[in-house]
N, C-alpha and C positions, 0 to 999 in steps of 0.2 A: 540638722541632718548631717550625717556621714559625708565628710566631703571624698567626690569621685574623680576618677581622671576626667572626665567630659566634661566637667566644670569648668576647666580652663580653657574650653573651648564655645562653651556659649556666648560670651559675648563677641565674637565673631561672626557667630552662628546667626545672630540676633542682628547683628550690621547686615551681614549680606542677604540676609529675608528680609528688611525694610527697605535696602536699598533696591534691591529686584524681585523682591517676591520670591524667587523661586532659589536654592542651593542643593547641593548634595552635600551628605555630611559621611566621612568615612570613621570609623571609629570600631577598634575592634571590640571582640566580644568583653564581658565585663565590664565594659566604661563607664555603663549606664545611661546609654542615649536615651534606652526605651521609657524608662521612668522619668528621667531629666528631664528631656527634649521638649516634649509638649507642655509642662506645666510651666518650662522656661519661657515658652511660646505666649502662656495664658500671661504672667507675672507681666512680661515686656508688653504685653497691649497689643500686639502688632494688627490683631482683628476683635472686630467685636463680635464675628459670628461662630459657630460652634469650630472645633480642633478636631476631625475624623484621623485617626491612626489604625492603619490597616497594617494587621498581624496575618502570618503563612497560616495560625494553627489557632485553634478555640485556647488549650489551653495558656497558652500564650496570652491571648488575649486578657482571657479573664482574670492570668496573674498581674501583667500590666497595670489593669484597670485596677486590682486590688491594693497592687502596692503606692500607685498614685494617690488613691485614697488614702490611705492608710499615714502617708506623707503628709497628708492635707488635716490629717485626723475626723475623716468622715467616713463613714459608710460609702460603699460601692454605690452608686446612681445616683447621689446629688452631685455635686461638680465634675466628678469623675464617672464615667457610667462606660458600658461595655453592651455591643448588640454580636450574640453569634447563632449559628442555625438553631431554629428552635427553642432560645432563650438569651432575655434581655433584660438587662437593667439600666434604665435611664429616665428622667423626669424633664418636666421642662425647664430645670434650673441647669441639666446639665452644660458643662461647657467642652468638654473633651469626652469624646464619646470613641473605644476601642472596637475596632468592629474589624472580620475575617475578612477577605478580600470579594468574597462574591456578593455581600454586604452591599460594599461600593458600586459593582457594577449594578444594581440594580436600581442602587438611588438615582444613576447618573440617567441609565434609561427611563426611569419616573420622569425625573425634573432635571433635565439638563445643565438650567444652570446652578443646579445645588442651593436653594433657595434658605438662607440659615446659616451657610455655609463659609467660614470661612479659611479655614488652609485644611489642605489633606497631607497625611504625612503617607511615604510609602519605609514602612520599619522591615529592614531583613531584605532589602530589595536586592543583594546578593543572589540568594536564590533559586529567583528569573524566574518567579512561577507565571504560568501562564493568564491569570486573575491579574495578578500588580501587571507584569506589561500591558495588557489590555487597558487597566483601571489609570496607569499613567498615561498610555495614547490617547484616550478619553479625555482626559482631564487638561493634556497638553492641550485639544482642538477649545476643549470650555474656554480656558484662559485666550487663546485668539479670536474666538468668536460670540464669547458672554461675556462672559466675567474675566476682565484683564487687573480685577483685583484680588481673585485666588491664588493666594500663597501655596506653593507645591515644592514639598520636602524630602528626597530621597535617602533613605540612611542605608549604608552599607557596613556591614563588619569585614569583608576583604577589598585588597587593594585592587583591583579592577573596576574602579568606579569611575574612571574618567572616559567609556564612552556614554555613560549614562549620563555628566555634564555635559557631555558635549550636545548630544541629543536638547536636553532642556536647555541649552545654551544658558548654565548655572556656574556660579563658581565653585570649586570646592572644597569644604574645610573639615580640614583633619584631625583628629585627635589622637596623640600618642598611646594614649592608654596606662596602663601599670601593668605590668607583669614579673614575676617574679622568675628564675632562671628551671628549667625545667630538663630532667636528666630523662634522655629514651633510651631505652632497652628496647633489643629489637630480639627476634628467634634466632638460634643460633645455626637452623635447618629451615628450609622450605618447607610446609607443610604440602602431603601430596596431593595430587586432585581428586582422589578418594577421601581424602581424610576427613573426620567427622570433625567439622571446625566446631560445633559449637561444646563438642565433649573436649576439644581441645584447649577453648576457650576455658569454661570450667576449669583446667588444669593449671591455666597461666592466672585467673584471678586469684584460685587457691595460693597459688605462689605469691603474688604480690602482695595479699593480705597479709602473710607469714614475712614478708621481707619488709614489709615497710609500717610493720606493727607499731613501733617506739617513734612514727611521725605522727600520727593519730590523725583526724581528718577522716574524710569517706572517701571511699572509693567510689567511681564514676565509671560503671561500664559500657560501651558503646557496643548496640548491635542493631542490626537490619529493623526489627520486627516482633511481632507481639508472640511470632510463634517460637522464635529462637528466644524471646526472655523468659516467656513459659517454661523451656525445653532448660535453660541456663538457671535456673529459681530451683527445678527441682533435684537437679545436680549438685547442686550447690549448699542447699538445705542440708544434707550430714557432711558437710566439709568443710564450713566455716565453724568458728567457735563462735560459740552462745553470744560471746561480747560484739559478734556481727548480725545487722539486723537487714533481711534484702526488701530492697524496695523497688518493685517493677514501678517506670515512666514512661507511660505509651500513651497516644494522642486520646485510642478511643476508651481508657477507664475510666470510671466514676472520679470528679472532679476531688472528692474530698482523699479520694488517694493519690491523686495528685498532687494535694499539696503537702500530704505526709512525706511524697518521695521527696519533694524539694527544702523541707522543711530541716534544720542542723538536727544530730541527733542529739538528744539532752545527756544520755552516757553510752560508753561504747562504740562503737561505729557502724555509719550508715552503707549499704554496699549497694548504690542503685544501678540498678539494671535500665536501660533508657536508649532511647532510638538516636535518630539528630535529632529530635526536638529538643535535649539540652546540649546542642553542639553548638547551639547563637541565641535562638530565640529565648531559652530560660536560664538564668543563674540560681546554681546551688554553694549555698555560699564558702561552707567547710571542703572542701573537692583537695583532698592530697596529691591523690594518686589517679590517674585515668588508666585502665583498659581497653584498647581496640582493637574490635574484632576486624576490622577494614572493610568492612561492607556496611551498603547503604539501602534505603528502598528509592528509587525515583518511578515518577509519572513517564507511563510508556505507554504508546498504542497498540493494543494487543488486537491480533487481525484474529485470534482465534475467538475474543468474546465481541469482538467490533465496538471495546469501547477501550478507554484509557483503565489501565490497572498498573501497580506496582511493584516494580521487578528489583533485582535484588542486583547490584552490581559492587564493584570494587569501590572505593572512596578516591577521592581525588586527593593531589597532596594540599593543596587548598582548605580543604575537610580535614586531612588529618592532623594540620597545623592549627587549625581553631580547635580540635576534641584535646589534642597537647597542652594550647593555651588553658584548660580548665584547670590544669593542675597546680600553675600558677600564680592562680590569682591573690592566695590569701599569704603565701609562704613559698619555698622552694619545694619542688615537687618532682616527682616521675610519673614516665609515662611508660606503658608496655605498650607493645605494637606486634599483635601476632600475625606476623608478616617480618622477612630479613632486612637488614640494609640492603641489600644487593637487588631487593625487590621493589622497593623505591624506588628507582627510576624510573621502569614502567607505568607508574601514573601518573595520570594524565593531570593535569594543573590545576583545570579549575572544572565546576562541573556544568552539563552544556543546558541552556536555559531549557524550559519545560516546550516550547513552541516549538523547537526544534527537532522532539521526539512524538507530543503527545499526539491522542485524536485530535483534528480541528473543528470536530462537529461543531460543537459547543460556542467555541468563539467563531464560526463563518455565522450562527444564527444570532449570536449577538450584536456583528457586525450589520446582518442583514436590520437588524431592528434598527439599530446607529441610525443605516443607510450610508454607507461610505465603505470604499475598497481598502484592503490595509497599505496601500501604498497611498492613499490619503491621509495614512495618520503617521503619529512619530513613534511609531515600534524600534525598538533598542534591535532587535532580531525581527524582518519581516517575515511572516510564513511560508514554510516552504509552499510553492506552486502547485505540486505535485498533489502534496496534503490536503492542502485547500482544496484544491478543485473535488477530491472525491467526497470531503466531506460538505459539500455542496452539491453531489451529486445526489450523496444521502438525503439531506434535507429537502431536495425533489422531490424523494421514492417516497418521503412522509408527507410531503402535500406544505412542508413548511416555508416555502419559498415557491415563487412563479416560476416561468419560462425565464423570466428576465432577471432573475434572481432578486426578487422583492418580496421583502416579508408577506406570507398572509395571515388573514384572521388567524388562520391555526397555528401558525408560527409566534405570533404574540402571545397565543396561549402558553405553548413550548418554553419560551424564553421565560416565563412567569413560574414557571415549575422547576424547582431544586432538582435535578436529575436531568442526567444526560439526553438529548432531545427522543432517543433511540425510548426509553422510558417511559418520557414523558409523552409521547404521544400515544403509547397504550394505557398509560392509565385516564389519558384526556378522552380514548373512546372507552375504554372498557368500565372507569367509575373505579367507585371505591373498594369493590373487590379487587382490583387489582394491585393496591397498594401492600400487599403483604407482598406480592409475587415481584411488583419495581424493588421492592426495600432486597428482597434476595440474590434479585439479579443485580444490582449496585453495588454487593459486597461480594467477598471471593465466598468458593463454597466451604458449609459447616460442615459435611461431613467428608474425609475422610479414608477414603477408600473403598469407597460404594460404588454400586454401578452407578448408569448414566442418568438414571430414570425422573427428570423433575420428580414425579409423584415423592418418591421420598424426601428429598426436602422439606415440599410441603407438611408431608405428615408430621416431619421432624419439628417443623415448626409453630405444628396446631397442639403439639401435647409431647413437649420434650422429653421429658420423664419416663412417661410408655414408650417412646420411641426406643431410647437407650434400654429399658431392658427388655424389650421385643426385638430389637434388630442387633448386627455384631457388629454394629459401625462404630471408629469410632466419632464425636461430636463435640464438633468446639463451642461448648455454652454461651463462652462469650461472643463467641459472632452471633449465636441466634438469638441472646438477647439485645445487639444491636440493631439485628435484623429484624424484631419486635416493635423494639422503639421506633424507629425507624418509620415500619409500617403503622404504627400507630400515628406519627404525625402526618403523613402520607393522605388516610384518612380524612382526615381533617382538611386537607389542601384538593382533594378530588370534587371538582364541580360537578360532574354528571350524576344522575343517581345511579344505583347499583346495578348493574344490568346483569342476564343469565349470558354469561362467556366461561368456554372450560379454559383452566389456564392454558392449555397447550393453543387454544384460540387466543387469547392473549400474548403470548411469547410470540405468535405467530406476525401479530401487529408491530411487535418491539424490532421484529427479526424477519422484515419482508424476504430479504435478498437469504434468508438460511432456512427455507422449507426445502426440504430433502425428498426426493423420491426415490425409492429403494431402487438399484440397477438390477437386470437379471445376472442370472447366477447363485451359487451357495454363499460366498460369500458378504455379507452385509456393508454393504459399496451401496454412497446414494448420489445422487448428481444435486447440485442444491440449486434454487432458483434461479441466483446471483453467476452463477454458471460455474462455480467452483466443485470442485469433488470432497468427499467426506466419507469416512467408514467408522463401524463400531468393531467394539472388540466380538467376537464371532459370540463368545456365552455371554452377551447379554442381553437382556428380556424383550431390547425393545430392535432386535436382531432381523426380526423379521414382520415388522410394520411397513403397511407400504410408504406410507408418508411420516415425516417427525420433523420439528422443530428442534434445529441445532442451535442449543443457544450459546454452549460454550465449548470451543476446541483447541486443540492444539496449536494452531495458527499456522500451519505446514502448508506452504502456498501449493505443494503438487497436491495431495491429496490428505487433508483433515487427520486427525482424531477427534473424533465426538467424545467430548468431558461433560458434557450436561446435555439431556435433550428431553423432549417431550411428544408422547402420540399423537397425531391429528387427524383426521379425518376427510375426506373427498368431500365431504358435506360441508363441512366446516372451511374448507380452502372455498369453496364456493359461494359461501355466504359472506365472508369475510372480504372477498376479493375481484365480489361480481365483475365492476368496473375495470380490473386490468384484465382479466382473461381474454385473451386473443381467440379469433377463430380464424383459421386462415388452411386453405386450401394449397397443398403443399404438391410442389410435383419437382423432382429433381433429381439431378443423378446420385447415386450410390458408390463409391469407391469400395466400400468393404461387400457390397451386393453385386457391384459392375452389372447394375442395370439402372433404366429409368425407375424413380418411385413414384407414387402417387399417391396422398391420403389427404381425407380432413383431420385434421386435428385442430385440439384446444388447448393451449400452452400459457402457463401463468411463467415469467419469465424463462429460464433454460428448461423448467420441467413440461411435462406432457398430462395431461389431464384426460385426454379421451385420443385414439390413434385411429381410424379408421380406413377401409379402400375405399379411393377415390375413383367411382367408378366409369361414369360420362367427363373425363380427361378430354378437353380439346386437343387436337393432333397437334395445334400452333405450341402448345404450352409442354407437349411431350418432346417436339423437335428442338424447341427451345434450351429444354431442360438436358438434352443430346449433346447441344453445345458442349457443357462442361464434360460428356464422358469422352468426346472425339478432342478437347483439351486434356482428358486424364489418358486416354488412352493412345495418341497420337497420330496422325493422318498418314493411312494403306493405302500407297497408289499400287496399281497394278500396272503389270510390265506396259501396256499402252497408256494409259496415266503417267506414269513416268514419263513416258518418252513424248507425251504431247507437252509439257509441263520443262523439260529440256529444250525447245524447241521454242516455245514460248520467250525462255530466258535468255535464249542465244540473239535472240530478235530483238529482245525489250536492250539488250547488253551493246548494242549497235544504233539504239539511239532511237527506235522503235514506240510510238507512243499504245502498248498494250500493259495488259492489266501483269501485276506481280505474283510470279507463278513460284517463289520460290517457297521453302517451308513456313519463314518467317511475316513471309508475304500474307500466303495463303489461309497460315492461322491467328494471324491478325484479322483475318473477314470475313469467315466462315460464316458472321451472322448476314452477311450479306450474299453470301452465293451460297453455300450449304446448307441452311437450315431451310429453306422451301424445298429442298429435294428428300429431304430426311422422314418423308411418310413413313411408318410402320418400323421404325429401326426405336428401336428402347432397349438395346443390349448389347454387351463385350459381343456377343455371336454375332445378331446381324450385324455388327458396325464389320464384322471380319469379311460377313459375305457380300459386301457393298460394295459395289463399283463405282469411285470417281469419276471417272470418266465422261459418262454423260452431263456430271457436275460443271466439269472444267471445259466444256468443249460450250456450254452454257453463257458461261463468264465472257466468249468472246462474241461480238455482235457480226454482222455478216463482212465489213468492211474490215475490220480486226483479222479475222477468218482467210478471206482473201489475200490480207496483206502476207498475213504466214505462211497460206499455203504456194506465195510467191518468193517470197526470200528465205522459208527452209521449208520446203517440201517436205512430206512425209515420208515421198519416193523420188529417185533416177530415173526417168525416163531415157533410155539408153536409144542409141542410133535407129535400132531394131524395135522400136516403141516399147521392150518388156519394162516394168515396173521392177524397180531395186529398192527394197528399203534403205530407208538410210539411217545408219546406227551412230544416235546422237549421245550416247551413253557417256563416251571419253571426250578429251578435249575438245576434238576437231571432229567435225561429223564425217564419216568416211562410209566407201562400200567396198565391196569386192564384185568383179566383174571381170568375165573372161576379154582374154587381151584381145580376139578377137572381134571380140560386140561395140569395142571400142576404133575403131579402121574408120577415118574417115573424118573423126575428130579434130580440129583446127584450136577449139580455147576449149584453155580448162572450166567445169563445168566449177559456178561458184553458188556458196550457202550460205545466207545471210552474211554477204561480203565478204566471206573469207572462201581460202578454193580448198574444195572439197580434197582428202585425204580418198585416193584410188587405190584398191591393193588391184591388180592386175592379177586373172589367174590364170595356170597352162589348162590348153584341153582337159588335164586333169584334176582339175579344180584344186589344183598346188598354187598357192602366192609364187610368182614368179618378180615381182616387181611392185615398188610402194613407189608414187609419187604424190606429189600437188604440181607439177608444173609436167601436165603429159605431151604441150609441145615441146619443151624442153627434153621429156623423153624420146621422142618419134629424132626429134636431130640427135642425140645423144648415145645413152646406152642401151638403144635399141637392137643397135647393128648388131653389138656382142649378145642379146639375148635370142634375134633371130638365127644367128649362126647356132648359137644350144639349140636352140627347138627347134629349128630344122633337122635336126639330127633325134632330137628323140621323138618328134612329130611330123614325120614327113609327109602324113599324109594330110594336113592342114597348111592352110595357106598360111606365107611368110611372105608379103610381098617386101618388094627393095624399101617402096615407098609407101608405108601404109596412111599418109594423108586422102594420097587418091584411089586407097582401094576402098571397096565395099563394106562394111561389117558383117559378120556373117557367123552363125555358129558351126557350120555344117565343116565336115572334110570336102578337099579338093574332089570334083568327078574325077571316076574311072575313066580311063584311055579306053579308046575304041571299046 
């Protein structure tokens, strides 16, 4: 064999897995852990039971598995064997068996403690997919509480692998690697944020081919995605020379063009077009020259299809230093980077594990099957809170989990089916027709620039040929032949028989919380069950349905675009969903009506299903419902409401044990003294033409009542017995009273312990004098006011002494 740099790193490798079982092994790309490692594993004896090595990617795997064999000079499935979705080669001879990572999870939840079993490797655990963290907190809990003799291997190709030792409390050994010196070329401009990167792209491979022709080797182009190497293939085609031959390297192609791309080419040059699957997980071995485009796909959770999908971001520098190192490894090499130096700094270092971004459906129902909380296991990254909790909300609304969040029957099913739980639990009721309709909604959409209307898909996918030349869309073949196969194996995994469900009844089951009901108005606005909003674009066909299944949008948390949807029916929400439809008897106020409502209805989550008047309204439940519009609209005292309600406060403010008459008071308790009085009021009008008053006079009991009407009277009762109001409006309660009605007066008159505020007025009901202290006035500044008004009032008494005169309104009698 080719000796690799990782060689001189096995027997290290091989000490510290015998002495503890468990290491991490850091070693960058090219070293050749992936091939090495495990057969290094098998040679040293360290287990007698089988060597599981878990790859990010199928194809990965099955090169793996091939080139190990190939090492051993056997065929794939005797010694070496490989298990990925939907196809497997392995015997009972094998002993290293490659397998994708959801592979793992399911063995673990079969047979816990891996019976057969003896070391798991985690290869690529860089990463952080959401599968290897899981599939190592699993495996950490085996090894404490089964099997304390499963050996567990983490290999990483970047240097951030010691919180992952630390986690497995592992040592960690490193391997140098080889590399050869590698020259980058960077743009000598920013590209702008219009600009067409992948025609851009195209420009800088043409160049690099042309400059680096006399180094010979392949060229290694890095881009996003299957629709940019499409888009980069056909660009490319009349502007390479004949002596360049392109080789697209995408996860989902047919295997045997997969290993054409990775294969040297025999003359000429290879120019592969490839995602990050050859950024770590695959070696090509002749790689001169790299191309990068600086974009990536990662696992995101998309709120507009409610499931995890693949979004397109920047590369980290992390990323862009392994796709560099490619160039490397056989020779001295270059790298482009269509991206500046200057634009390097803005990325970010390393890229963030998948748990951090993705949906948590998937792993809160793997957990639930576990039966353990993720702060019971040793997650590298715990999930986020937030995350979790809703996608454990979801697995309620699908019945996969109790109240207590424990898996049930139907949740074992779920967790049993390849596809997201959202999926699988319409194809667990709908049967095997529904696995063409899972397989499409799992993948992004094939056509195009179509409307919104599921129905085309379908068709597109029952007779692709007619489709294309009947419709003007255009159609990505090869997603609907994934999306074929797909639903072909689907089939086969569907336990129920085939039952009569229209797809839009189906998506409906996938997509409880996204049935939409059209809002009024022209414009095509729905409100969706989940209580979010959603609209179509105005010309499309399914514009004016009352109801539709949204199954994929924009993700706009105010208000949607619907990108895929499907017709439903009233009939069909009803059959589907007997058991949650609510009937509930609604009465309550209206803000936008400003009145009381009243209807039955029948409401499948935010939507409405039937609205009717509610006609025999109990008055309790209309006064009730009142509350909230005398909270929306605010409590109207009238000028004697007021003034009893000031009176009250003046009293309660001196130490008084009465009820709290102020604003804050009062509508704090409205359900205790207003709502019995509230008969026949259910509107902004009568709340206007309602009098307090009798309400608040209510509130006080007879002892209450009496104490008020002794420490603030309502009136002055004056010398002369007339009744004076008394105006509590301002600070200090005061009145006015002619100066005469007051003759005779010794103390000042007091209100709720404080002395009452007197304006004194002349005969002619002019303020003549303000006091609170009017025997202070009678000694005082009496004299000087009796000398004025004697003079402009002579014919009204001015006594010397008005302690001992009379009170009286009248003028002096006439003489004789």
């Amino acid at each position: 064999m080719t000796r690799l740099p990782i060689d001189d790193a096995l027997p290290d490798l091989i000490s510290a897995l015998r002495a503890q079982g468990r290491a991490v092994l850091q070693a960058p790309p090219g070293a050749g852990k992936t091939t090495r490692v495990p057969l290094a594993l098998l040679s040293a004896g360290l287990t007698n039971g089988r060597i599981v090595m878990l790859e990010p990617r199928r194809l990965a795997a099955r090169a793996a598995a091939e080139r190990m064999a190939e090492t051993l000079g056997e065929p794939v499935g005797q010694t070496v064997g490989y298990r990925i979705r939907g196809e497997a080669k392995r015997t009972n001879a094998t002993r290293i068996e490659v397998v994708t990572e959801g592979i793992l999870t399911r063995m673990l939840q079969a047979e816990p403690d891996l019976p057969g079993i003896g070391a798991v490797i985690f290869d690529e655990f860089h990463e952080r997919s959401l599968n290897a963290d899981l599939g190592l907190a699993l495996c950490l809990e085996v090894t404490e509480a089964l099997r304390d003799d499963l050996i567990l291997l983490a290999m990483s190709a970047t240097l951030d692998a010691g919180p992952v030792a630390a986690l497995m409390d592992a040592p960690m050994v490193t391997s140098q690697g080889r590399a050869y010196p590698v020259e980058t070329r960077w743009l000598d401009h920013p590209l702008g944020p219009r600009a067409r990167r992948v025609e851009a792209l195209a420009d800088l491979v043409a160049k690099a081919e042309a400059e680096t022709r006399d180094l010979g080797g392949s060229l290694l182009v890095f881009l996003p995605g299957e629709g940019e190497i499409r888009r980069a293939q056909t660009l490319l085609s009349a502007r390479l020379p004949d002596s360049c031959t392109l080789r697209p390297l995408f996860g989902a192609m047919p295997f045997a063009a997969q290993r054409a791309a990775i294969r040297p080419a025999t003359e000429g040059r290879n120019v592969v077009l490839a995602t990050s699957i050859a950024e770590t997980s695959l070696t090509i071995p002749d790689v001169r020259v790299v191309v990068d485009m600086g974009q990536a796909r990662r696992a995101r959770f998309d709120p507009g299809s409610g499931m995890t999908r693949l979004v397109t971001e920047r590369v980290t520098r992390a990323e862009a230093t392994q796709r560099a190192g490619r160039a490397g490894r056989v020779a001295e090499g270059i790298c482009y980077r269509l991206w500046t130096r200057g634009e390097e700094g803005a990325l970010a270092a390393f890229p963030p594990a998948e748990i951090e971004a993705a949906d948590l459906t998937g792993l809160a129902l793997e957990l639930a099957l576990w039966g353990a909380e993720p702060g019971a296991l040793g997650f590298v990254t715990q999930p986020p809170e937030t995350a979790l909790a809703e996608a454990r909300a979801l697995l309620g609304f699908l019945g996969a989990i109790d109240a207590q969040g424990r898996i049930t029957d139907h949740g074992r099913v779920l967790a049993a089916l390849p596809l997201h739980p959202r999926l699988g639990h319409m194809l667990a009721l709908a049967g095997r027709e529904a696995a063409p309709l899972a397989a499409l909604m799992a993948e992004r959409d094939p056509l195009r620039g179509a409307p919104a209307d599921l129905d085309l898909r379908l068709a597109a996918l029952r007779d692709p040929s007619r489709f294309r030349r009947e419709r003007p869309y255009e159609v990505n073949m090869g997603v609907l032949d994934r999306i074929r196969a797909e639903a072909r194996r689907l089939e086969k995994q569907a336990k129920t028989p085939a039952g009569r469900m229209s797809p839009a009844a189906m998506a409906a089951l996938a997509y409880p919380d996204r049935i939409g009901q059209r809002r009024k108005g022209e414009a095509p606005r729905f409100v969706l069950s989940g209580g979010k909003g959603a609209a179509l674009d105005p010309g499309e066909a399914l514009a004016n349905t009352p109801y539709l299944v949204a199954i994929d949008t924009d993700g706009d948390p105010r208000e949607a675009r619907i990108r895929m949807a499907a017709r439903i029916t009233e009939g069909e929400l009803r059959e589907l969903f007997a058991d949650q439809i609510t009937r509930n008897d609604l009465c309550e106020w209206s803000r936008r009506e400003r009145r009381v409502i009243a209807r039955h209805q029948e409401r499948l989550g935010a939507i409405t299903l039937s609205d009717r008047i509610w006609k025999e309204v109990p008055d309790e439940a209309v006064a009730r419902a009142m509350l909230d519009g005398v909270r929306d609209l605010g409590l109207r005292l009238s000028a004697p409401a007021a003034r009893l309600a000031r009176r009250v406060e003046l009293v309660r403010a001196s130490g008084a044990d009465l009820p709290d008459f102020s604003e804050p008071g009062l509508m704090g308790t409205i359900e205790d003294w207003l709502q019995p009085m509230l008969q026949g009021v259910r509107s902004a009008e009568d709340w206007k033409r309602f009098d307090l008053l009798p309400a608040l006079k209510a509130r006080l009991d007879w002892g209450q009542s009496q104490e008020l009407e002794t420490r603030a009277p309502g009136a002055f009762i004056t010398p002369l017995g007339r009744k004076v109001p008394i105006d509590y409006e301002r600070e200090v309660p005061e009145i006015s009273v002619r100066l005469q009605e007051m003759f005779g007066v010794t103390q000042h008159p007091m209100v709720a312990g404080v002395p009452l505020k007197i304006t004194l007025l002349s005969p002619a009901q002019r303020p003549i004098q303000i006091t609170r202290d009017l025997p202070g006035f009678w000694d005082g500044s009496y004299a000087d006011v009796r000398k004025d008004m004697r003079a402009q009032y002579p014919k009204h008494p001015w006594p010397e002494d008005p302690r001992e005169a009379d009170p009286t309104l009248r003028a002096k009698p006439r003489k004789g």
